[in-house]
C-alpha positions as CSV (number, residue, x, y, z in Angstrom):
1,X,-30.2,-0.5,11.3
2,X,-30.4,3.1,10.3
3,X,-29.3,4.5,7.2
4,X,-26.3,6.3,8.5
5,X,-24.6,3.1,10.1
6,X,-25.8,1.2,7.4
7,X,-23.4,3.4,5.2
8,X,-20.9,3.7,7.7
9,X,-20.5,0.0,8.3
10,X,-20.2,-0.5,4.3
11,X,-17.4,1.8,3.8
12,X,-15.9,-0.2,6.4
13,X,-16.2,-3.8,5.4
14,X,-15.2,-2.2,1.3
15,X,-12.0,-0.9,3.3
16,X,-11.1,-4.6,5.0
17,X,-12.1,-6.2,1.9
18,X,-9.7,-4.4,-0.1
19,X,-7.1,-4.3,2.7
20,X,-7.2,-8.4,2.7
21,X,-6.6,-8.8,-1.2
22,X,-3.5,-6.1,-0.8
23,X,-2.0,-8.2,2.1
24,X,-2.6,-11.5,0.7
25,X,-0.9,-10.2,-2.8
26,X,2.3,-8.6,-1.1
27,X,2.6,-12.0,0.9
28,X,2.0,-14.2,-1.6
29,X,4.7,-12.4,-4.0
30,X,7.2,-12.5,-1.1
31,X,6.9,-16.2,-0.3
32,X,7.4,-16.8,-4.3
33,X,6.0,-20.5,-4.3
34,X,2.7,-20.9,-1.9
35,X,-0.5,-19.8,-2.7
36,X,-3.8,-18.2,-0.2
37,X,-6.3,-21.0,-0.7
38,X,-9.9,-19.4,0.5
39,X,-12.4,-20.5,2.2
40,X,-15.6,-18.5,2.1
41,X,-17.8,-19.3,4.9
42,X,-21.5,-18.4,6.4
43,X,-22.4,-18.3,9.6
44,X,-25.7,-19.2,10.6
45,X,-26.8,-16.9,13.2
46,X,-25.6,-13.9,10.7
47,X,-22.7,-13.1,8.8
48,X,-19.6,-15.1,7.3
49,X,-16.3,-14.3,6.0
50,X,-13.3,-15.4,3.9
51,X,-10.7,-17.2,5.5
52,X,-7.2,-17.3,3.6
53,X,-4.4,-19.3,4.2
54,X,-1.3,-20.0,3.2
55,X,0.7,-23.2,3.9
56,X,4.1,-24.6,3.0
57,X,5.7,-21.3,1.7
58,X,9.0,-20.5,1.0
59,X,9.2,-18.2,3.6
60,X,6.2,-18.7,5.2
61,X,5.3,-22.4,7.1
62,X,1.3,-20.7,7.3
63,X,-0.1,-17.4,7.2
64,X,-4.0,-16.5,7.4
65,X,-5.1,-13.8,6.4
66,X,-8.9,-13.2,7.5
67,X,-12.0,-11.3,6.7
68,X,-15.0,-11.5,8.8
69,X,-18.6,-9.6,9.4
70,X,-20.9,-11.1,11.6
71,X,-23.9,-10.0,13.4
72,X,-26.6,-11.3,16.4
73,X,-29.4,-10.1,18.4
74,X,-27.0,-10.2,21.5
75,X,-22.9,-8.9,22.1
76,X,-21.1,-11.9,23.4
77,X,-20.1,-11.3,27.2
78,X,-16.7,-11.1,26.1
79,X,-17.4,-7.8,24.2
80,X,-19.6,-6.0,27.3
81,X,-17.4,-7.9,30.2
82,X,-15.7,-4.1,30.2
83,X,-18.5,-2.6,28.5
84,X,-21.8,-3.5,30.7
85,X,-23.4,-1.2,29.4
86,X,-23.4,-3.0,26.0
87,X,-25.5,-5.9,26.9
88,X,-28.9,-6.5,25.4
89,X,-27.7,-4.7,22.3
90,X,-27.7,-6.4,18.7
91,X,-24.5,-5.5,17.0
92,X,-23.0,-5.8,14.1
93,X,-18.8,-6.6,14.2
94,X,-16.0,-6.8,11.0
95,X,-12.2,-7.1,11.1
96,X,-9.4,-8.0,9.1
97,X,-6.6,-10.3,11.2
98,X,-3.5,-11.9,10.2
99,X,-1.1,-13.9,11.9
100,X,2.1,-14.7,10.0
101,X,4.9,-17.9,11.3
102,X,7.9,-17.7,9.0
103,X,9.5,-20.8,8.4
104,X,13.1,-18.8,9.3
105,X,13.9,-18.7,13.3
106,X,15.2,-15.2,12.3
107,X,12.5,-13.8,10.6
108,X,9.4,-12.8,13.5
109,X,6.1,-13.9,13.8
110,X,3.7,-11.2,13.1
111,X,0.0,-10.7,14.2
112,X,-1.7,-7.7,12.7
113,X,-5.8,-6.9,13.2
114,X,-8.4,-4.0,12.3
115,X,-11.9,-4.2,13.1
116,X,-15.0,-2.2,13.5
117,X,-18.2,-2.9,16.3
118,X,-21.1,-1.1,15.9
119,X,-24.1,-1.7,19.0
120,X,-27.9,-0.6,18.7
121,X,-30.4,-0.2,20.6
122,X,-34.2,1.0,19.8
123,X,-34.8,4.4,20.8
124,X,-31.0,5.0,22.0
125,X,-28.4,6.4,19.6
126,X,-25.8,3.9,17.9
127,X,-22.8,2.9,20.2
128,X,-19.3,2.6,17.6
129,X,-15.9,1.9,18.0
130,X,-12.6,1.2,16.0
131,X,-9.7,-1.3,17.3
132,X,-6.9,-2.4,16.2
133,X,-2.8,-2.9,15.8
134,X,0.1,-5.0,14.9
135,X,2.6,-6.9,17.0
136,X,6.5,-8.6,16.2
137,X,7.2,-11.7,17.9
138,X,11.1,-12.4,17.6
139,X,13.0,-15.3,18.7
140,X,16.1,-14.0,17.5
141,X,15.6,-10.1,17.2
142,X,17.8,-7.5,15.6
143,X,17.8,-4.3,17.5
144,X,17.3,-2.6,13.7
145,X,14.2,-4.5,13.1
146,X,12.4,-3.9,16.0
147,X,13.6,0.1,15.7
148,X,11.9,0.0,12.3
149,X,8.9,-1.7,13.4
150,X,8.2,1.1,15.6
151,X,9.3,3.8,13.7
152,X,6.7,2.9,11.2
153,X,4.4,2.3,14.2
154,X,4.9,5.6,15.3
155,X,4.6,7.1,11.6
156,X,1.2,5.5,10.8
157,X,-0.9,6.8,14.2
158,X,1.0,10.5,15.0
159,X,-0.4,13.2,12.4
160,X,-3.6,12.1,14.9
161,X,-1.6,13.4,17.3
162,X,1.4,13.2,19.5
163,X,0.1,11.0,22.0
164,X,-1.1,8.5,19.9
165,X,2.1,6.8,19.8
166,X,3.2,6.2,23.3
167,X,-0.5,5.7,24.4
168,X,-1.5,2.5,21.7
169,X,2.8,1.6,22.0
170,X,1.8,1.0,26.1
171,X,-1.2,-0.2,25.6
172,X,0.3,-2.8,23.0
173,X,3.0,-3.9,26.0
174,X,-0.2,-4.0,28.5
175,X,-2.4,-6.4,26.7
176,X,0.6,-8.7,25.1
177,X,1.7,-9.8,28.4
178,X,2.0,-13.2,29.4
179,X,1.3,-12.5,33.4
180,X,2.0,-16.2,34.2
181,X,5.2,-15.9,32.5
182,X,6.0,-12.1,33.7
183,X,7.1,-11.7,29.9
184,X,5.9,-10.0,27.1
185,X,4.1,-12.0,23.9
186,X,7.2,-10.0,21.3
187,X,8.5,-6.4,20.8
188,X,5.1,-4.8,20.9
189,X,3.9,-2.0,18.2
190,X,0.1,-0.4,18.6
191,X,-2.7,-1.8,20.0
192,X,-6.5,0.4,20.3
193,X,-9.9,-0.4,20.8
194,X,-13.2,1.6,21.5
195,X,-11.3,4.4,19.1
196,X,-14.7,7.1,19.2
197,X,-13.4,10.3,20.3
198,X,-11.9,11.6,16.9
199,X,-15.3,10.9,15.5
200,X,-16.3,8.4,12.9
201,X,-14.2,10.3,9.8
202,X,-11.1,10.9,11.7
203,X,-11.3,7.6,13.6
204,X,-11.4,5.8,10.9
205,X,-8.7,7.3,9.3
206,X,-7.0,6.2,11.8
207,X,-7.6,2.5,11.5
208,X,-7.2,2.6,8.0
209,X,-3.7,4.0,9.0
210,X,-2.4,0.8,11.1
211,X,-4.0,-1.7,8.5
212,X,-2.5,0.1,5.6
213,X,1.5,0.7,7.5
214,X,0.9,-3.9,8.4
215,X,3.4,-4.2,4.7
216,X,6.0,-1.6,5.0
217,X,6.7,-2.1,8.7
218,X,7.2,-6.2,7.8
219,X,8.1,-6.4,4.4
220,X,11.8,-4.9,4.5
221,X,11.9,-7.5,7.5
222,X,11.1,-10.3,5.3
223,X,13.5,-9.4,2.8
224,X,16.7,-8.9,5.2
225,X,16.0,-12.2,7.6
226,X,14.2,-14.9,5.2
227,X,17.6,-16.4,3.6
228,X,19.9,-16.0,6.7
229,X,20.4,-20.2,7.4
230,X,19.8,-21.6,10.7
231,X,20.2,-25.3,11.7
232,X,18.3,-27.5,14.0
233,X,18.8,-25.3,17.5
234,X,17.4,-22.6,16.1
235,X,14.5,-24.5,14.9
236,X,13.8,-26.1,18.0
237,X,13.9,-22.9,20.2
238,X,11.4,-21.3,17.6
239,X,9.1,-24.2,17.9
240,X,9.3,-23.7,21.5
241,X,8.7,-20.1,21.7
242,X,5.7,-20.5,19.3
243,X,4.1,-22.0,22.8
244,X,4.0,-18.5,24.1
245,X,1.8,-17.6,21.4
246,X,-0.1,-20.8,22.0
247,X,-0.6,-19.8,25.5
248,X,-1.4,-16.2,25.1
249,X,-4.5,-16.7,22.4
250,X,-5.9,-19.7,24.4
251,X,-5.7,-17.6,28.0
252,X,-6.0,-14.0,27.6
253,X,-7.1,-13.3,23.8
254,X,-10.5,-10.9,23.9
255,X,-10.8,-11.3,20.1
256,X,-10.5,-15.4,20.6
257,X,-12.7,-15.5,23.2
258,X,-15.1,-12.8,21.2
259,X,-14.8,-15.8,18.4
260,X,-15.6,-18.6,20.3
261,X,-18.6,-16.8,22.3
262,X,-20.2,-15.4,19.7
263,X,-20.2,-18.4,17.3
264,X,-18.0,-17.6,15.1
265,X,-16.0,-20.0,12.7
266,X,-13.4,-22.2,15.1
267,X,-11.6,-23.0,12.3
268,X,-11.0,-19.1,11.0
269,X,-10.7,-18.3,14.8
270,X,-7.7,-20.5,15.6
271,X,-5.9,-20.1,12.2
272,X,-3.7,-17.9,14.5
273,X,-1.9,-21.3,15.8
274,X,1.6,-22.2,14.8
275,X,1.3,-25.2,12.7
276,X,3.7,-26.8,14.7
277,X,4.7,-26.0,18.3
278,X,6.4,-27.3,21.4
279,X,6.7,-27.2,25.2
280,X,9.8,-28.4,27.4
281,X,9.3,-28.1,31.2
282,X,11.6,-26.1,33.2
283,X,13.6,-24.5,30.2
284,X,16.6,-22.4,30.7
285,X,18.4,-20.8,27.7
286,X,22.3,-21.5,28.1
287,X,24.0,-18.1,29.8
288,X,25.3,-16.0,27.1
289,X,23.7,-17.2,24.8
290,X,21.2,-15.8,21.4
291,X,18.8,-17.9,23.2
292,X,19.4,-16.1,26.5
293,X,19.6,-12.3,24.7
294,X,16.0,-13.1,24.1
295,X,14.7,-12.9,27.7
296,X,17.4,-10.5,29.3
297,X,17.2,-7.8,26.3
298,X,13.3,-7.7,24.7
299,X,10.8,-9.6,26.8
300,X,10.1,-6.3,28.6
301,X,8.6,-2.8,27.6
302,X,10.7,-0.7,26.5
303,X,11.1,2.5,24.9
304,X,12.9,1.3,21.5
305,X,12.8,5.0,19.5
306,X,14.7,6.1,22.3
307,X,17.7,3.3,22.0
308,X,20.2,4.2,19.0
309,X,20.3,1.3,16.3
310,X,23.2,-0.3,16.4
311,X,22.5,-3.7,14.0
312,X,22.1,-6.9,14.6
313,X,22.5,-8.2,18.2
314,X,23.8,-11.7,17.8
């Protein structure tokens, strides 16, 4: 590995270190009772990581909050399936992901991830790239929370410039689509990979920028939806949403699939499932009702900066 990716990549991984401890503190002081128990781990074929998780919070039923750099002779097919022109190179990958399932019905799920891929080749120059994003998955959304999610969205990418917003807000819809279910995953947010064009200061900048606006897009969430009580219909129709998520990472996932292929650590890689979950065949919500608002109101893209907040919706 040359010097100047050498250097690059450890002003990277200092970044995602120090980005994981910040995370795991703020979430840790918002649940008030559980702790991040981690797990450092190797992996043979090159790298490790250090896998955090938090179970049977106050607020939180689990969170993980992961670090991971690993490396191989070979990119996984899943990484060159739209990059052919990656294969054969030995690479070197590193990314901080988090997925968050809140114990409340009315408090989103939340998947946030940063990463960094850097491809060589002897004799050709190095081939980078920056990814990235965060993603709200209500079951019983307020119109307010999903405005500020975006507005901090929107916030975090545009002194890039103006069309980094609408581009990585699209892009987010795109990818978080459940095609067998003509629905989207949530409410969206950002969503980039094979960032390059700003150049490596600028670009990451940028991903610094998405991993660093993760707390105050979902904190003030937190704080205005973790005491409102719910009963056992609520709970039930949360457990049964969680099987979108369920459904998405198994099917369409790249950075699952990226996991699995490349040898990663299973356990780390599906952290990202809902510790409890469930499927009902041929479910209707009732007409009318919050259930319902669900699927008529916020399971397609939209453009929610351009909707006036008007508070809660049920």
């Amino acid at each position: 590995m040359s010097s100047n990716s050498q250097q690059q990549l450890s002003e990277v991984q200092g970044f995602l270190q120090q980005l994981q401890d910040s995370i795991c503190q703020a979430l840790q002081q918002a649940d008030g009772k559980a702790q991040f128990v981690e797990d450092a781990w190797q992996r043979a074929e090159g790298g490790g990581g250090r896998s955090r998780v938090l179970t049977g919070g106050a607020v939180f039923e689990q969170a993980g909050v992961n670090y991971s750099h690993v490396y191989g002779a070979q990119m996984p097919a899943s990484a060159t399936a739209h990059r052919p022109e990656l294969a054969g190179r030995s690479f070197h990958a590193c990314g901080v992901s988090l997925v968050i399932h809140p114990n409340n019905p009315y408090l989103p799920t939340t998947h946030a991830n940063v990463r960094f891929f850097i491809a060589e080749k002897a004799g050709e120059p190095p081939v980078w790239w920056f990814g990235g994003g965060f993603d709200l998955t209500p079951f019983y959304p307020f119109e307010d929370d999903v405005v500020h999610w975006h507005q901090v969205a929107k916030a975090a990418v545009e002194p890039f410039g103006a069309d980094y917003y609408p581009r990585y807000k699209k892009w987010c819809d795109d990818y978080f689509y459940l095609k067998h279910r003509g629905e989207t995953r949530g409410v969206g947010g950002l969503f980039f990979d094979d960032l390059n064009e700003l150049g490596f200061e600028q670009s990451f900048a940028l991903m610094r920028a998405v991993g660093e606006a993760f707390l105050p897009a979902y904190l003030p969430l937190v704080e205005r939806r973790k005491d409102i009580p719910f009963g056992e219909r609520e709970r039930q129709f949360q457990l049964y949403r969680r099987g979108r998520y369920v459904e998405f990472n198994l099917v369409f996932d790249r950075g699952t699939l990226f996991g699995l292929q490349s040898g990663g650590r299973t356990e780390s890689i599906l952290m990202s499932m809902p510790p409890l979950v469930r499927w009902q065949y041929g479910y209707q919500p009732e007409a009318g009702s919050p259930e319902a608002l669900l699927y008529e109101r916020y399971l397609q893209p939209q453009d929610w900066l351009g909707t006036s907040s008007t508070g809660p919706n049920n």
